[in-house]
C-alpha positions, -999 to 999 in steps of 0.1 A, spaced: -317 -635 -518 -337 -641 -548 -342 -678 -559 -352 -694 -594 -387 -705 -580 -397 -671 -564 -402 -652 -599 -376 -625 -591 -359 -622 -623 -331 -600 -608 -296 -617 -613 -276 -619 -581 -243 -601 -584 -211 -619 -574 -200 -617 -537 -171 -590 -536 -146 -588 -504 -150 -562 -481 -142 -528 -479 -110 -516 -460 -116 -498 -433 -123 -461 -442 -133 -468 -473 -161 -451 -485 -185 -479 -496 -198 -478 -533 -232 -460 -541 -257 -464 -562 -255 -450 -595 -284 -427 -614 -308 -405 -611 -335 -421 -592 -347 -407 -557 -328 -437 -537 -290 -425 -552 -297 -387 -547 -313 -398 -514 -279 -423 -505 -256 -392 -517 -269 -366 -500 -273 -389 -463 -234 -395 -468 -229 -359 -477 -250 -348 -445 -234 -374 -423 -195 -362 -432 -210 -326 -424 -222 -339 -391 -188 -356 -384 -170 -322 -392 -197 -301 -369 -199 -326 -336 -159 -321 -339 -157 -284 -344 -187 -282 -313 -167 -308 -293 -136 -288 -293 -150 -253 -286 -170 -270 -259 -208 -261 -275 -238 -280 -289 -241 -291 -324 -276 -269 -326 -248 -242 -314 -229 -245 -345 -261 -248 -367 -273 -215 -350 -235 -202 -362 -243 -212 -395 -275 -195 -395 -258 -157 -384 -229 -161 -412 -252 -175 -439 -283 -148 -426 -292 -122 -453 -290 -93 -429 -288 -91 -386 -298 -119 -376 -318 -116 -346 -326 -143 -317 -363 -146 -330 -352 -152 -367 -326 -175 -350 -357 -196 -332 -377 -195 -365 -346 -209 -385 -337 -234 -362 -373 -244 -348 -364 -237 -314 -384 -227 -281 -374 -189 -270 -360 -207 -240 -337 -225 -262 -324 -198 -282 -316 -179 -251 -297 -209 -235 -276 -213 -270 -273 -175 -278 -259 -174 -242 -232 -203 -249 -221 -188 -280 -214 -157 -265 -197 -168 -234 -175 -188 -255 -164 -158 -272 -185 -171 -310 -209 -139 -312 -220 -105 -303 -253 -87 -290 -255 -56 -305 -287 -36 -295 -301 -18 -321 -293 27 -317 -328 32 -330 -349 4 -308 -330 -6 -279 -350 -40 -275 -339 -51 -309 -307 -71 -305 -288 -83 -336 -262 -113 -332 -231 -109 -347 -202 -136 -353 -170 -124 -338 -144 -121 -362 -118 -142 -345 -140 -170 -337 -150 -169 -375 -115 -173 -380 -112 -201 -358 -140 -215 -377 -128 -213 -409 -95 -229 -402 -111 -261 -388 -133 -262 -417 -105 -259 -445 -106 -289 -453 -142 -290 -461 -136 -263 -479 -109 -278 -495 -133 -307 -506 -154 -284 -520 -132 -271 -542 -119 -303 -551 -153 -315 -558 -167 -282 -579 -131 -280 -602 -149 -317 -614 -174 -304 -628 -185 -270 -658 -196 -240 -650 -233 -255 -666 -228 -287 -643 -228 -266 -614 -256 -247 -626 -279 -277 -621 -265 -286 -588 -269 -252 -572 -306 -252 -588 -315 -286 -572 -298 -275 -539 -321 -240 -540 -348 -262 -547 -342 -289 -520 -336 -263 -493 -374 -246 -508 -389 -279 -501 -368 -290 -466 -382 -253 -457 -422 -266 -465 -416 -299 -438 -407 -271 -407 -433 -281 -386 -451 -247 -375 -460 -226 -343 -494 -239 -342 
């Protein structure tokens, strides 16, 4: 805490009582680095929540569900070696997680008619159902959330997003 004699000339805001449990605590406000940085750890961290449960109760690995994510959101077959590349795994890795999914009933190898040794993984559609309805109410957030803001609003927040997810894409550490 700042004191008269110590030059900070920041005033000291007046103790307020605790939050009730559950409660999400204020944030900062602005535009700086330190409140998009604070909004989008909470954001991450409810995400997390929602994925250890959803992993938890279909008995996988949160890197499972992330490799899940990766196959639905994929712009074309996703195959194990895109799969590694996306989520920075070994080979070994992708195998052991590729191998979960499908004995839990998540995805399908398909071998590829014209190269047999291609194999493209596909999200079964009744685990993609199963996924969806535990993530309604995320969804349901979502819309919540974008009905809040115009059409030019959202504009803005799906270019920053598109440009975070360019620059989170520059930190992968590589193959060496």
């Amino acid at each position: 805490m700042a004191t008269a004699d110590d030059g900070d000339q920041r005033a000291v805001a007046p103790r307020t009582p605790p939050a009730p449990a559950g409660a999400v605590p204020p944030a900062p406000t602005g535009t700086d680095l330190f409140s998009l940085a604070v909004q989008l750890r909470r954001m991450n961290g409810g995400i997390n929540r929602l994925v250890h449960g959803f992993a938890g109760e279909q008995g996988l690995h949160a890197t499972d569900v992330q490799a899940l994510a990766a196959i639905l959101d994929a712009d074309g077959p996703m195959t194990p070696g895109r799969l590694r590349e996306h989520l920075g795994l070994t080979s070994g890795a992708v195998t052991a997680c590729v191998d979960r999914l499908e004995r839990a009933g998540h995805i399908r190898r398909v071998r590829e008619s014209a190269n047999r040794r291609v194999v493209h993984l596909h999200y079964a559609p009744d685990a993609k159902a199963v996924a969806r309805s535990y993530f309604r109410p995320l969804a349901r957030a979502a819309q919540g959330a974008h009905a809040r803001f115009t059409e030019d609003e959202l504009a803005v927040v799906l270019r920053f997003l598109q440009a975070m997810n360019e620059e989170m894409a520059a930190l992968r550490p590589s193959d060496g």
